[in-house]
N, C-alpha and C positions, 0 to 999 in steps of 0.2 A: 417530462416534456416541458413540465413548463420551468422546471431549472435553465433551462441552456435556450430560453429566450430572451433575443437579444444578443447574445453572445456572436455571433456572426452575421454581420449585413450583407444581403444579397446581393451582388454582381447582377445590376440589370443590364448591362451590356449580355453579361453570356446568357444570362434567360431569355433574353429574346433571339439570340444565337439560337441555341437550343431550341425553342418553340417555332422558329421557321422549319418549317417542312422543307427548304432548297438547303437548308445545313448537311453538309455533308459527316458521313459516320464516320469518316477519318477522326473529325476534329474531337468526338466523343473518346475519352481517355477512356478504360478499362480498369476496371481495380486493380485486379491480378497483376497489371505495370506499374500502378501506381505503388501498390505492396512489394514489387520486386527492384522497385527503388528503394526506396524507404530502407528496406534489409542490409542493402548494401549501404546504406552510411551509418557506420561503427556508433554514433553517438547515438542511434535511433536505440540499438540494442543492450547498449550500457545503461540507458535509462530505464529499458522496458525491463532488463535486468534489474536493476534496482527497486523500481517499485513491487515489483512480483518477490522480490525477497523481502522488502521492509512489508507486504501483505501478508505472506505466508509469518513473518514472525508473529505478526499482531494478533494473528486469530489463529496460533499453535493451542496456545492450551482453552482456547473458547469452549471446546466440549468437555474438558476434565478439571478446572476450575470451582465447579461446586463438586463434584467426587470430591476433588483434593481435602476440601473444607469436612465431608461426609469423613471417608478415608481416615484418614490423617489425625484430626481434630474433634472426631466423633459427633461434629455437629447436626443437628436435626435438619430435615428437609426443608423447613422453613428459613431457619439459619442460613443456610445454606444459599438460597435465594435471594434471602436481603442481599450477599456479597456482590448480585449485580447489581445492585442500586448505588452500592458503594462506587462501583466500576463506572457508571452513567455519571453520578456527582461528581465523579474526577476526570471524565470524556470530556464531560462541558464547560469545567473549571482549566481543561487543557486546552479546547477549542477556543475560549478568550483568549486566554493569556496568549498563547501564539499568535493569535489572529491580530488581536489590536495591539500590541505589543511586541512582541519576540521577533515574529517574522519583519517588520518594519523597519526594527535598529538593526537587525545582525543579521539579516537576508535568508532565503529558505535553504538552501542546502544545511547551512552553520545549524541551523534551529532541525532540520532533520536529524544532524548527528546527535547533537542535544538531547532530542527526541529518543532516540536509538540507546543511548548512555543511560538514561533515566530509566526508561523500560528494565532493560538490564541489570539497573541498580532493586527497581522493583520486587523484580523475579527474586533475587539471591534475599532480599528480604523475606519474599512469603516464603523461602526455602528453609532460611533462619530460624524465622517462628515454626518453621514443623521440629524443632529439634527436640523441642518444650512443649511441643503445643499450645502456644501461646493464642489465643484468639483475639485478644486486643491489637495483638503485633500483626496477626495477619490481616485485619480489617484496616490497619493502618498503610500494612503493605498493599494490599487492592485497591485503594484509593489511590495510593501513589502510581499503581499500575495504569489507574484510568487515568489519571492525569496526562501521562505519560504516551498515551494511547491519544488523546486527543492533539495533543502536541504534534506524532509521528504523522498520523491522519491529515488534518490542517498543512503539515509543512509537502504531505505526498501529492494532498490535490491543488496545492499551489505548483509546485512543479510541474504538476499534468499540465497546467495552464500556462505556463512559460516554455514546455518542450512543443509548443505549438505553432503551424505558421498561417499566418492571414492567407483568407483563401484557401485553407487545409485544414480549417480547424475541426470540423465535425468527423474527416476522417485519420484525425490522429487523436483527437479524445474518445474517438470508437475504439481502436486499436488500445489505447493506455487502461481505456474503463474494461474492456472485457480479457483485460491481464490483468487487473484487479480483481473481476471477479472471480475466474478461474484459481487464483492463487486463494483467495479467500476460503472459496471451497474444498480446495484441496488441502489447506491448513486445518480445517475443520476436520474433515477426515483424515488424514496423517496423525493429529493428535489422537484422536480414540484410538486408533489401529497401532502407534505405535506406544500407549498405555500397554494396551494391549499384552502387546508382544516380550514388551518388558516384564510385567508381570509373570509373564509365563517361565521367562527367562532365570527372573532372579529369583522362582520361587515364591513365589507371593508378596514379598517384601512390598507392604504400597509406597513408605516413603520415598523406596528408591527407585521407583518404577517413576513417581511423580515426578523424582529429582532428576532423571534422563528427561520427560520433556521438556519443565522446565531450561534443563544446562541447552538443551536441541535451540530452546529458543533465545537465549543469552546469548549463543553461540552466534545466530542467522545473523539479530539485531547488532552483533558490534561486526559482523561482516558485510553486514547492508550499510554500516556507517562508513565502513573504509570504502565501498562501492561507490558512496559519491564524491571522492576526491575525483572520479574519471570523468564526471560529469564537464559538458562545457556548454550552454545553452547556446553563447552566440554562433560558436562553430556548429554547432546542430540547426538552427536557423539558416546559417549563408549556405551548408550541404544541402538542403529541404530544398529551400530556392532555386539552385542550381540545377539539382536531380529531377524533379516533377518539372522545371521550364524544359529542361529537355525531355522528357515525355511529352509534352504539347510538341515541342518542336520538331520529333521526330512526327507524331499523328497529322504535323500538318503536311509533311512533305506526301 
């Protein structure tokens, strides 16, 4: 709650619209029209496309990440653990660099792909270090990973924030944040379940059970990157506009 204040100033003309009792219920828009606009403008869904794929990559392997380390590298539970600390150190060393930096000179799409490339590059690193079991290599690769992750993060909720229109903002950062979530959870489970399954598959093999979600998620991340070439923020702007004025327009007749 108290993120997103400030973020949009009330329309006291429609509040007191709205608060007259002689206001007629026409003029009250409906969500269900408001969402059955929105659907219909191709740019709404290539975004919500987008971030729900660069989410589902970011937290694919969030549940088998210290397996891996266990797995793999024979590391101890503790071991194991610090690797998210490493992941946090390079979240937040991703969240600057982007923030006051990256995103400012080369704009947020460019520094998403960025983002997506790097991740990617991560992966095939901790994939690396299981060859050998290196664990130097793989604490260097998990750091790179957070980094990488905070970058992808930073450039996704700038986006959110630019796919939005004045006077629509709370209900298109409604819509963007619980594509967010939903992909995030579903990442979360997807990765265990498809450990899983691979396991089962290849026989117990863990490197190569790890090395399918892994490649699953290299895969999503350079396909969420080619996803935002479709991106156009200002043509998704002047369609918003257009689409919800004519839902008022038609409620008023």
């Amino acid at each position: 709650m108290v993120s997103v204040l400030g973020v949009e100033h009330p329309n006291t003309a429609q509040i007191d619209n709205l608060a007259d009792e002689a206001t007629p219920k026409s003029q009250r828009v409906a969500l269900p029209q408001l969402l059955t606009r929105l659907r219909s403008i191709p740019e709404a869904g290539r975004f919500l496309g987008v971030l729900c794929l660069f989410t589902f990559s970011m937290f694919l392997n969030d549940a088998v990440l210290e397996l891996y380390g266990a797995a793999v590298f024979g590391m101890s539970v503790c071991a194991t653990t610090s690797l998210n600390v490493l992941v946090a150190l390079g979240f937040f060393g991703g969240l600057a660099l982007s923030g006051f930096v990256l995103i400012q000179r080369f704009g947020t799409i460019r520094i998403a792909r960025v983002g997506a490339f790097l991740a990617s590059s991560a992966l095939a690193l901790m994939l690396l270090a299981g060859t050998d079991a290196s664990i130097p290599l793989l604490r260097v690769a998990v750091t790179f990973f957070g980094l990488s992750l905070g970058v992808c993060i930073n450039a996704c909720l700038a986006l959110m924030f630019s796919f939005v229109q004045p006077g629509r903002t709370g209900l298109l950062l409604g819509i963007w944040g619980a594509g967010y979530a939903y992909s995030s959870g579903l990442a979360i489970i997807s990765g265990g379940g498809l450990l899983t399954l691979l396991q089962t598959v290849n026989g117990g093999d863990a490197y190569g059970a790890y090395g399918g979600v892994f490649g699953l998620q290299m895969i999503c991340f350079i396909g969420a990157a080619w996803m935002t070439g479709r991106l156009d923020i200002a043509r998704f702007r002047s369609k918003v506009r257009t689409r919800l004025c004519n839902v008022m327009e038609l409620n008023l007749d």
